[in-house]
Backbone as a printed PyTorch tensor [residue, N CA C, xyz], in Angstrom:
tensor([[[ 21.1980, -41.5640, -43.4320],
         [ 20.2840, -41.4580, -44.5590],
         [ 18.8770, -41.1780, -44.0340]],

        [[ 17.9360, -40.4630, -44.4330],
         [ 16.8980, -40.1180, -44.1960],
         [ 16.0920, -40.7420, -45.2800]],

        [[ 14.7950, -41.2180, -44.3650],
         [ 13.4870, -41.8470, -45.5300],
         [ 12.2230, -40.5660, -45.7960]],

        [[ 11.5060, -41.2760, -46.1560],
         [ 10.2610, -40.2580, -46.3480],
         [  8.9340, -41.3760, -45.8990]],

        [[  8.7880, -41.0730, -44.9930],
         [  8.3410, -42.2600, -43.7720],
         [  6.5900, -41.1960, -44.1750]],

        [[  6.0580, -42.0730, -44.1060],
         [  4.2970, -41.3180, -43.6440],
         [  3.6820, -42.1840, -42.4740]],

        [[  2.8310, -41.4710, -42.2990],
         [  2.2720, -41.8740, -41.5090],
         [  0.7260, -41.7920, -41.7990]],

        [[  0.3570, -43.0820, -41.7480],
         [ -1.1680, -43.5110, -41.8310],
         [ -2.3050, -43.5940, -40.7490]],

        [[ -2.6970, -42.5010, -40.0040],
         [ -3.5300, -43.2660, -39.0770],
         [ -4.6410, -44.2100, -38.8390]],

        [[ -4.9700, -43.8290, -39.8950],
         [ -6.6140, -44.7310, -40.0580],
         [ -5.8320, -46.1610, -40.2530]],

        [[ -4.8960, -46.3850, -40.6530],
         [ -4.5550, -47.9710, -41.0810],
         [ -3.4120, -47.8810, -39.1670]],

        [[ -2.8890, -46.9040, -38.9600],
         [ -2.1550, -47.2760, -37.7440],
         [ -0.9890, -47.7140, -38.2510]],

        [[ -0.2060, -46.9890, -38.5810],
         [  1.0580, -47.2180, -39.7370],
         [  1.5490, -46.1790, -39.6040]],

        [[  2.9010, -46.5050, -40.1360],
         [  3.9070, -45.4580, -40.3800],
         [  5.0530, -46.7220, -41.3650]],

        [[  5.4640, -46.0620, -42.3770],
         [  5.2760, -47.0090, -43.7790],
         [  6.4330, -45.9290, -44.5270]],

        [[  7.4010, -46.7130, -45.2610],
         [  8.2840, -45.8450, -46.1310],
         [  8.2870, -46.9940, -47.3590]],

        [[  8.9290, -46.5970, -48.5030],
         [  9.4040, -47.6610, -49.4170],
         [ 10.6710, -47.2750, -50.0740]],

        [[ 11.0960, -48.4980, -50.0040],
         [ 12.7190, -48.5140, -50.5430],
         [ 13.0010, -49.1200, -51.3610]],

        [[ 14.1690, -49.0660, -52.8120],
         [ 13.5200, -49.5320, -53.6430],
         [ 12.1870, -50.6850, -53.7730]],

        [[ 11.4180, -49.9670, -53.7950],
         [ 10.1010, -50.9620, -53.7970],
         [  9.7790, -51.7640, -52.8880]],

        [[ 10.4700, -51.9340, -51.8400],
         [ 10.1690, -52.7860, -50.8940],
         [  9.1830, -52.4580, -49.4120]],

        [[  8.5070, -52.6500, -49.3700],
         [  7.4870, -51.5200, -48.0210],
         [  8.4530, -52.2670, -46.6830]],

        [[  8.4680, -50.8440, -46.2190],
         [  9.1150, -51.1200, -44.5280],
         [  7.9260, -50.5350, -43.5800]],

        [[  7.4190, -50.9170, -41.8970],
         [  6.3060, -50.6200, -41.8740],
         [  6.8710, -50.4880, -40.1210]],

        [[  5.4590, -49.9750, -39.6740],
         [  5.6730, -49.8070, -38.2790],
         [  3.9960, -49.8920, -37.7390]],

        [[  3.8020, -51.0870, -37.2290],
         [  2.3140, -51.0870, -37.0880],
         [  2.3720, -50.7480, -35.3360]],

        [[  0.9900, -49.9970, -34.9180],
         [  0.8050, -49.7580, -33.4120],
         [ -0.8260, -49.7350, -33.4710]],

        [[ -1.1690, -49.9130, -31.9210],
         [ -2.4300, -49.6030, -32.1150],
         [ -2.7620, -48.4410, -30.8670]],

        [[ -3.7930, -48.0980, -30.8010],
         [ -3.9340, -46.2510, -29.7800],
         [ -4.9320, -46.9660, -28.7750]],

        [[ -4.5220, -46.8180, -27.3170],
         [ -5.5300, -47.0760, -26.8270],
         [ -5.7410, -45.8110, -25.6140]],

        [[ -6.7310, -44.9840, -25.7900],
         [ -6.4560, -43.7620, -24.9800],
         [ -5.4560, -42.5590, -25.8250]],

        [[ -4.2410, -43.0360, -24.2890],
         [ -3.0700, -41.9880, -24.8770],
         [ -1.8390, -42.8230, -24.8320]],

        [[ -1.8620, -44.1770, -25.0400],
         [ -1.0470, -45.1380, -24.9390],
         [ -1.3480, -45.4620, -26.3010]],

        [[ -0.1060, -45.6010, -27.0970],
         [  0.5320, -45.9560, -28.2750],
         [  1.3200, -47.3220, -28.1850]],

        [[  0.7830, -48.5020, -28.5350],
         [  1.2130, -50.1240, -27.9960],
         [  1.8140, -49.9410, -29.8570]],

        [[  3.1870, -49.8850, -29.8260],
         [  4.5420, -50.4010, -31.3390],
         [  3.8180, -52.1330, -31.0730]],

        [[  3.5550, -52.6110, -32.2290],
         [  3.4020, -54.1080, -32.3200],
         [  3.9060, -54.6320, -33.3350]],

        [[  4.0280, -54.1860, -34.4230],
         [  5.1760, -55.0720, -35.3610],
         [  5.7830, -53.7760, -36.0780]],

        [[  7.3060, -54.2190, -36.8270],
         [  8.2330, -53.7340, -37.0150],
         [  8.9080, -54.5390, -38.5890]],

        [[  8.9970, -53.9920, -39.6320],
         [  9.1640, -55.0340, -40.6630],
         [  9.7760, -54.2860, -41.5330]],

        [[ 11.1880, -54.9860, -41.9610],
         [ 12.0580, -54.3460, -43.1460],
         [ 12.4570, -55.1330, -43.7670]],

        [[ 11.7120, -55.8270, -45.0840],
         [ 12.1840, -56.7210, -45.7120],
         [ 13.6640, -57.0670, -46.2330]],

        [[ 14.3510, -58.5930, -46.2790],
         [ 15.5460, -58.6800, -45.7260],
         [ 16.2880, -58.0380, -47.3190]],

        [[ 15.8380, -57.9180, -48.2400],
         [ 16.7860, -56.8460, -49.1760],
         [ 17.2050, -55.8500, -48.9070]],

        [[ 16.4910, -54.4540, -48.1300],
         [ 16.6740, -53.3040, -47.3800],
         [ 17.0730, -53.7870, -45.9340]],

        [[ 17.4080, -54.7640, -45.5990],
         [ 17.9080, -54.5860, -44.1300],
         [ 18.7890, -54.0770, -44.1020]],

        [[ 19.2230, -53.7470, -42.6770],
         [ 20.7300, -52.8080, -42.3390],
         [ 21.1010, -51.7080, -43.0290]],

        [[ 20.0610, -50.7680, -43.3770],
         [ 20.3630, -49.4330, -43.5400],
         [ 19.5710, -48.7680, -42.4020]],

        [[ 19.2380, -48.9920, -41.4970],
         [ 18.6980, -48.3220, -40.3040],
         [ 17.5000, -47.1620, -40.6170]],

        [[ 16.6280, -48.2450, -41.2580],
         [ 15.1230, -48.1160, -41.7110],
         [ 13.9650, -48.2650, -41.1280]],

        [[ 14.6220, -49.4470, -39.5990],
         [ 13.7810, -49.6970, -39.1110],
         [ 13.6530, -48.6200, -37.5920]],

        [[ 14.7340, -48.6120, -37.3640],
         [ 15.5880, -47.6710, -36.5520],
         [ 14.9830, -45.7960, -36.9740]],

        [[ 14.9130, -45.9340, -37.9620],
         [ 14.1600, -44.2640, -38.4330],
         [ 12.4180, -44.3410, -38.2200]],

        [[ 12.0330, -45.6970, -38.6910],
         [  9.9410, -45.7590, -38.3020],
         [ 10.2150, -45.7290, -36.7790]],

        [[ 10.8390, -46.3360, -36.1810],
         [ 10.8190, -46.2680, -34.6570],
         [ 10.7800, -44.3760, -34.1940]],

        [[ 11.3210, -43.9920, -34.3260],
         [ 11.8950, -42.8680, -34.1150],
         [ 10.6010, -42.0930, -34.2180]],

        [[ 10.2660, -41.9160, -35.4300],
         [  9.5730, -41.4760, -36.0640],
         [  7.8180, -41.2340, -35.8100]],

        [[  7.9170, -42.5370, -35.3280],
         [  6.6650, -42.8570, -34.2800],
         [  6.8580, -42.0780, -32.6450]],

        [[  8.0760, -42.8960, -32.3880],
         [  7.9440, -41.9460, -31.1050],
         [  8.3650, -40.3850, -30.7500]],

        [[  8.3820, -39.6640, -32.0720],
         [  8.8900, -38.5740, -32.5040],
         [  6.8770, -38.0520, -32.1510]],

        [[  6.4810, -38.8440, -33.1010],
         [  4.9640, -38.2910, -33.3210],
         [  4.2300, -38.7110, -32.0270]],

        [[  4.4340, -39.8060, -31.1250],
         [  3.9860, -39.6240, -29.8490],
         [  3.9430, -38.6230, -29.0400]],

        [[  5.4350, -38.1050, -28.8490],
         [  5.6800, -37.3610, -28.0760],
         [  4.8660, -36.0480, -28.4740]],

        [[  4.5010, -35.4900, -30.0690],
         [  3.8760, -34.3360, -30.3980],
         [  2.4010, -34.8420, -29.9550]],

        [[  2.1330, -35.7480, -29.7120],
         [  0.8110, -35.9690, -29.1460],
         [  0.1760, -36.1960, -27.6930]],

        [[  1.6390, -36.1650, -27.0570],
         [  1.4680, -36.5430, -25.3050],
         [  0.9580, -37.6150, -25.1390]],

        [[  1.3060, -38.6370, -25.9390],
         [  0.9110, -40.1940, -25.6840],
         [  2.0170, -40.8940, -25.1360]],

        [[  1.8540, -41.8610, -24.3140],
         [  2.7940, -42.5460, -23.6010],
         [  3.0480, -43.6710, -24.4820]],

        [[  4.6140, -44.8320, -24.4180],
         [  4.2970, -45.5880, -25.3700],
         [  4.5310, -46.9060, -25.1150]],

        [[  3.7890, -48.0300, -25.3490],
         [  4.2950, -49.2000, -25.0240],
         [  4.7160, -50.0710, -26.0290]],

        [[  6.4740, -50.8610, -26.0500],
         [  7.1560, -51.3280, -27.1570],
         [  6.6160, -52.5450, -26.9340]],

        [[  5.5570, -53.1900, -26.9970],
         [  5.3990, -54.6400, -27.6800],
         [  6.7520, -54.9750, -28.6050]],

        [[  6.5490, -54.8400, -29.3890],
         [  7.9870, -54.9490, -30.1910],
         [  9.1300, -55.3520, -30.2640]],

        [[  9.6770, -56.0880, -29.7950],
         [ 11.3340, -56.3630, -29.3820],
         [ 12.0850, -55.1880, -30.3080]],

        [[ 11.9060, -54.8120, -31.3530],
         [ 12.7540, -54.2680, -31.4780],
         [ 12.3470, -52.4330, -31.0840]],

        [[ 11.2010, -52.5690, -31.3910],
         [ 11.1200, -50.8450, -30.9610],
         [ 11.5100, -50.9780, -29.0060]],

        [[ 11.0010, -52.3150, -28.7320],
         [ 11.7290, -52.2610, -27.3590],
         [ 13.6670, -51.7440, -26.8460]],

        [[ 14.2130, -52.5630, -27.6880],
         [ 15.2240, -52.4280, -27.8770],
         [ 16.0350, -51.0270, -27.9600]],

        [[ 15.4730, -50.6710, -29.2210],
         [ 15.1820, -49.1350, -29.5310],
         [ 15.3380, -47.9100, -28.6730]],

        [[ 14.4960, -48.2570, -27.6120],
         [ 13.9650, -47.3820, -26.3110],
         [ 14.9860, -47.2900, -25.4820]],

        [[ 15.3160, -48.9150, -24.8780],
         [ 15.8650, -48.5540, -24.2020],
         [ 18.1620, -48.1060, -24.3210]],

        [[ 18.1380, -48.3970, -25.9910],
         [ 19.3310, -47.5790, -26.3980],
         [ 19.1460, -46.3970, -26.3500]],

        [[ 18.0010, -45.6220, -26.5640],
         [ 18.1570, -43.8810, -26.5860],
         [ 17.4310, -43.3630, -25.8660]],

        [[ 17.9560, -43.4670, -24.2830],
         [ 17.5060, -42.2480, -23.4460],
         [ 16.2650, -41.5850, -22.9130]],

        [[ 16.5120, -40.6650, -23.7490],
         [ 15.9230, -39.5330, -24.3300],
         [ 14.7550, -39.9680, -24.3710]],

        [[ 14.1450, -41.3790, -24.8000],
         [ 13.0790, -41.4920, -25.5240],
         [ 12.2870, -42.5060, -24.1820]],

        [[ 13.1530, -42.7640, -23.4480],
         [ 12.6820, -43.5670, -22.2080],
         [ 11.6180, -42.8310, -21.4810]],

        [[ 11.5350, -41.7060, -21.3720],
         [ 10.4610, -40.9390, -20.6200],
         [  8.7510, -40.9400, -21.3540]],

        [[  8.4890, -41.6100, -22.2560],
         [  8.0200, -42.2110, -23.1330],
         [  7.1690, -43.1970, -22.5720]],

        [[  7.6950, -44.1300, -22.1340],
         [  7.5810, -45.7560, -22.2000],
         [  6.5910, -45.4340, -20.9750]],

        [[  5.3300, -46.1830, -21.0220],
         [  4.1280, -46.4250, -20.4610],
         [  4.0800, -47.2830, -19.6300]],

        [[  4.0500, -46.9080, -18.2910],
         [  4.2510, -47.9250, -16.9190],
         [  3.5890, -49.1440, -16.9220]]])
């Protein structure tokens, strides 16, 4: 399933809503390092892999920005290191 995820920079967000419920992806920029710090899908919308798409999504838009990224996050941590791909990413 696909969301319609935005992305906020001035607030440092990346934010969808499902029925009515806000799912969110907060980070903050320091340089060219992108620090994921919280991760939130309220427990009515859990387990449709909502949180799993802001992750993405973010480091989808990192990568168009050549920012490196650091998962504070347990779960965008998590995240990372299931897909690969996205490990070349992650900020020493």
């Amino acid at each position: 399933m696909s969301y319609d995820i935005k992305h906020q920079p001035n607030e440092q967000r990346f934010s969808t809503a499902v029925e009515l419920e806000l799912c969110l992806l907060d980070y903050t920029l320091s340089g060219n390092v992108m620090t994921i710090t919280h991760t939130e899908v309220p427990p009515p919308v859990e387990g449709r892999g909502i949180a799993s798409a802001l992750v993405k999504a973010a480091l989808d838009y990192a990568r168009e920005q050549g920012w490196k990224v650091r998962p504070a996050c347990s779960y965008a941590d998590a995240w990372m290191r299931r897909h690969h791909d996205y490990e070349n990413l992650r900020a020493s």
